[in-house]
C-alpha positions in Angstrom: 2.4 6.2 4.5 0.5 3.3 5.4 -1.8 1.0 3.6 -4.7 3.3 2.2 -7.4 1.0 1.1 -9.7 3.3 -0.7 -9.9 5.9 2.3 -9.2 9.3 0.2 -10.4 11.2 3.3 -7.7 9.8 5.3 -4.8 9.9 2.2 -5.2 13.9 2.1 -5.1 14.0 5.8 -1.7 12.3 5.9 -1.0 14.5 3.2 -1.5 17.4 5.0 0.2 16.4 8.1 3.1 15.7 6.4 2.7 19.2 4.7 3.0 20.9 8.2 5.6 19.0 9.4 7.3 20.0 6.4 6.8 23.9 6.8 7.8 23.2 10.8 11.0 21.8 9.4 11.9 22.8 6.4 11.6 19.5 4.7 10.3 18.9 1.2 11.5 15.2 1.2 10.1 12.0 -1.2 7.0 11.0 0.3 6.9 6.7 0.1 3.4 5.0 -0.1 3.8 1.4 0.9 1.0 0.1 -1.3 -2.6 -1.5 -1.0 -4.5 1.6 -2.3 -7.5 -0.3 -3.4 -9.9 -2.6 -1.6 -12.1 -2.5 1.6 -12.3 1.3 1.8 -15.3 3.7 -0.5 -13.4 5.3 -2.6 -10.2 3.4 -4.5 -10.7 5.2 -7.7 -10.5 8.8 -5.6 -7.1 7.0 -4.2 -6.1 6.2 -7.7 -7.1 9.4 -9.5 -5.3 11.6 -6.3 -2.1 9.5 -6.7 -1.7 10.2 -10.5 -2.5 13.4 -10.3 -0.1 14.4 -7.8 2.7 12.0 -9.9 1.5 14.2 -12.9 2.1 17.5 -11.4 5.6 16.7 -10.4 5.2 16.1 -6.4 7.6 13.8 -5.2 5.6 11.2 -4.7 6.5 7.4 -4.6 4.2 4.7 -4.7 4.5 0.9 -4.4 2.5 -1.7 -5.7 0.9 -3.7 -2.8 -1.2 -6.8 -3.5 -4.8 -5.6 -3.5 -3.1 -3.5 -6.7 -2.7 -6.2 -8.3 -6.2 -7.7 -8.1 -8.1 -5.4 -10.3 -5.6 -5.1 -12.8 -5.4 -8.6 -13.6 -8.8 -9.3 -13.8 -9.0 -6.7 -16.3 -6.2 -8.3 -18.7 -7.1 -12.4 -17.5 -10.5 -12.5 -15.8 -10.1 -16.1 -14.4 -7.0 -15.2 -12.4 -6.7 -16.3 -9.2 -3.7 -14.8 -6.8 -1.1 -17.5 -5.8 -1.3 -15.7 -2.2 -5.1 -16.3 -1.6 -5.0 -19.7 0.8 -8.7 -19.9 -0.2 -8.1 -20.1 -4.1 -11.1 -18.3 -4.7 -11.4 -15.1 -6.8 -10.7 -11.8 -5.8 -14.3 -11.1 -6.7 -15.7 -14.4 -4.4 -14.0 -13.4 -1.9 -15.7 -10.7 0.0 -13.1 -9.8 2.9 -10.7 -8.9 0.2 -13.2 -5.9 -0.7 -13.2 -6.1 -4.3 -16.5 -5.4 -4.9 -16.3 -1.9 -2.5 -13.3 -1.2 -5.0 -15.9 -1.7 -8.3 -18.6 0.3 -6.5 -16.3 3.3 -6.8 -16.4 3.0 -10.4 -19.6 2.8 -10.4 -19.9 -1.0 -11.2 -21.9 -3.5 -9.0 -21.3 -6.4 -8.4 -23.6 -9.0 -8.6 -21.4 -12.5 -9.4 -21.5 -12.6 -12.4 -18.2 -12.4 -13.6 -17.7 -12.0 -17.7 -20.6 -9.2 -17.4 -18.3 -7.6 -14.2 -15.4 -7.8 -16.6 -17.3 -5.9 -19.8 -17.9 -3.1 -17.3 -14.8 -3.3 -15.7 -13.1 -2.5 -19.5 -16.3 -0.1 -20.1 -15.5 1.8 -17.0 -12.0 1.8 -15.3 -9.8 4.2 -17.6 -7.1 2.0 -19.2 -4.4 4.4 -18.2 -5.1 3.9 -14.5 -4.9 0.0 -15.1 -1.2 0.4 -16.8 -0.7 2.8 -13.9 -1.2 0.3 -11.5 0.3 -2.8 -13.0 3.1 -0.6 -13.2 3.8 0.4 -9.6 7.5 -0.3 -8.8 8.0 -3.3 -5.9 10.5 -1.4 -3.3 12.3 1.3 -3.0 15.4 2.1 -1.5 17.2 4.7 0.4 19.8 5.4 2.5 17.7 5.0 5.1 15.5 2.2 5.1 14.1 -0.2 2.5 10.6 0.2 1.3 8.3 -2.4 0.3 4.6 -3.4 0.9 5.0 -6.9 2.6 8.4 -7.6 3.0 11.5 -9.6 2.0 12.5 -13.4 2.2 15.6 -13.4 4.6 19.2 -13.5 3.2 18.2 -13.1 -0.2 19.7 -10.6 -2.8 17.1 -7.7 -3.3 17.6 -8.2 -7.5 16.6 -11.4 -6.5 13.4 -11.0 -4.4 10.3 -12.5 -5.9 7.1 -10.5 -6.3 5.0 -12.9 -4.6 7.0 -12.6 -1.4 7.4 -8.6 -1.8 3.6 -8.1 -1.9 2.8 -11.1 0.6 4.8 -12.6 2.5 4.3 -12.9 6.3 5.8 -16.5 7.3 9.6 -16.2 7.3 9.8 -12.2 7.6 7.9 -11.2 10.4 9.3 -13.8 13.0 13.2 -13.6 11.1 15.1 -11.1 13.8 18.2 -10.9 11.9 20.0 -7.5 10.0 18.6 -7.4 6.9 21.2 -4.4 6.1 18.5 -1.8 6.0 15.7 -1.5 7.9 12.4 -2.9 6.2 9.4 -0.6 6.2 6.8 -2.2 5.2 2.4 -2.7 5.6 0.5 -5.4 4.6 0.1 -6.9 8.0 -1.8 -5.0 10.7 -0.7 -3.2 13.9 -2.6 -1.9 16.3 0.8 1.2 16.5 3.5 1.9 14.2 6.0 -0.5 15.8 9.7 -0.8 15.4 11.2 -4.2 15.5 14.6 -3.2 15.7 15.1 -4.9 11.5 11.8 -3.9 10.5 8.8 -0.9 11.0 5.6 -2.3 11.1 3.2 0.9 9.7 -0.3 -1.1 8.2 -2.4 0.5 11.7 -5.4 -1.1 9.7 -7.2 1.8 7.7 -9.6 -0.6 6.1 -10.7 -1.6 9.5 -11.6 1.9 10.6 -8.1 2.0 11.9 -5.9 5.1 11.6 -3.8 5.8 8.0 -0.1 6.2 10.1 2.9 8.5 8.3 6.2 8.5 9.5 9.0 11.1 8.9 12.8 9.7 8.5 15.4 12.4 9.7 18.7 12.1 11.0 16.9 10.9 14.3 16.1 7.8 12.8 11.6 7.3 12.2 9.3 9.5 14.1 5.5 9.4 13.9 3.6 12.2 12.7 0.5 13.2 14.8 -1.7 16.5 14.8 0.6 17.4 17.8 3.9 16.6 16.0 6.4 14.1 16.0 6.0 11.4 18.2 8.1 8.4 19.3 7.5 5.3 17.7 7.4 1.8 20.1 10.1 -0.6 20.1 9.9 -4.2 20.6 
């Protein structure tokens, strides 16, 4: 599953698609989510709150930490943080593409820039267990099919070697490098306007925070299909 960006609505609805294909086929397998939960979208605490309770109740459920997961997070611990990834080097919270202040309006917090008050509500009002939740999203994950991970990888380096910053942001270097990166890379962060296979990498951010769809792909033994209301569908390759 792509990058969910506080739409709930559209998380259960992937969540349900997936749940038909899976009676149609008798699957059952690990669902991935690729990261970028919060941010943009109405309701990133719903996404958060959905998430750990279906982690809590034993579903097989995988999710990655993307870079709007960070945000949050950190300001909570070190309120003065600024991400390395932001060309702008202003704050998450100054920054109001990024869609921080949608992701405090969901916890009932608004912001009004003024940042130590944002950050006593922030501890007041975002449960601390869904901060260590969050902070403690794993990078990637791996499987004999594909390699998962919310931005991507910097070219012909070891995976135990890969940095953070490149795994939740990079875009320079990966998306234009055409070589075999020995799995394919699934990956989000950058949009598409389709899931698109680039015969290393499958492209599946189809921009949810812009009103764009929240795309799910199924991996069989037929290699990546996409899911639609209709079924599986073919995915483009360029």
């Amino acid at each position: 599953i792509g990058d969910i960006h506080g739409r709930l609505g559209l998380l259960k609805s992937a969540h349900d698609l997936i749940a038909r294909d899976d009676a149609a086929h008798g699957g059952g397998g690990t669902i991935i989510h690729v990261g970028d939960l919060l941010d943009r979208g109405p309701d990133s605490r719903g996404v958060v709150e959905h998430l750990m309770r279906g982690q809590a109740e034993g579903r097989p459920w995988i999710v990655l930490k993307g870079n709007h997961d960070r945000f949050l997070p950190r300001f909570a611990r070190q309120p003065d943080w600024i991400d390395a990834g932001l060309g702008s080097g202003k704050h998450w919270l100054d920054h109001a593409s990024l869609g921080g202040a949608e992701t405090l309006a969901s916890y009932g917090i608004e912001y009004e820039g003024d940042h130590a008050r944002t950050h006593a509500e922030v501890l007041r009002e975002v449960p601390e267990a869904q901060l260590r939740w969050l902070e403690s999203l794993p990078l990637w994950h791996l499987t004999p099919q594909a390699l998962f991970v919310h931005a991507g990888i910097r070219p012909g380096v070891d995976l135990a070697r890969q940095t953070e910053q490149d795994l939740l942001w990079i875009r320079n270097g990966f998306l234009d490098d055409r070589t075999d990166h020995g799995a394919l890379v699934v990956h989000g962060h950058t949009v598409v306007d389709h899931v698109t296979h680039f015969g290393n990498r499958l492209a599946i951010d189809t921009g949810a925070a812009y009103g764009g769809p929240l795309s799910a792909v199924v991996f069989d033994r037929g290699g990546p299909q996409l899911l639609t209301p209709d079924g599986r569908a073919r995915i483009a390759r360029v």
